[in-house]
N, C-alpha and C positions, 0 to 999 in steps of 0.2 A: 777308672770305673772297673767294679770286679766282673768277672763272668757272671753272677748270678743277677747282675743286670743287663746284661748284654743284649737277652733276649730283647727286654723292653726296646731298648736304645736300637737295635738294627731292626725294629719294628715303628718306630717313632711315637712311642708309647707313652705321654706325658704323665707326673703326677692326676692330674684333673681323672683323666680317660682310665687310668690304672683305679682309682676309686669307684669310675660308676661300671666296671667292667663284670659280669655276671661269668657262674662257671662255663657255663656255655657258650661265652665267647672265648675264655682261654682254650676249650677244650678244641671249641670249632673253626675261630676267627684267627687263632695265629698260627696255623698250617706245621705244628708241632706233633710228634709221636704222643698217644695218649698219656705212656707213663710221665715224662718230663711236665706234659701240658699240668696233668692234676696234681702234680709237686710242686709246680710254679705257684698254682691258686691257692691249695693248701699250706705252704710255705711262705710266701710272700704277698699274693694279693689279699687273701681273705684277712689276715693278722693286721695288717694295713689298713681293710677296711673298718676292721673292728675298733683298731687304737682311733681313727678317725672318728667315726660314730660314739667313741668312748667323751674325746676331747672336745666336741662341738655339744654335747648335752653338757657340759660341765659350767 
């Protein structure tokens, strides 16, 4: 597993949970510094939820 998952995983963060997960709970709910928190959402969750929402109308 890379580190840019790590956070998830030492958080026990599944796919399912990482999809219905709002900025406000990465920002608030994983006890991260602000900057890392909003690079996680921006980078990884929100892209995620997007291709999801892309693939399920399809």
């Amino acid at each position: 597993m890379g580190c840019k998952a790590a956070w998830a995983a030492a958080r026990e963060i599944d796919g399912k949970s990482l999809l219905l997960m709002t900025r406000n709970d990465v920002l608030t709910g994983l006890q991260l510094k602000l900057g890392p928190a909003l690079k996680i959402y921006e980078y990884h969750v929100k892209p995620l939820q997007t291709k999801h929402l892309k693939n399920s109308s399809s």
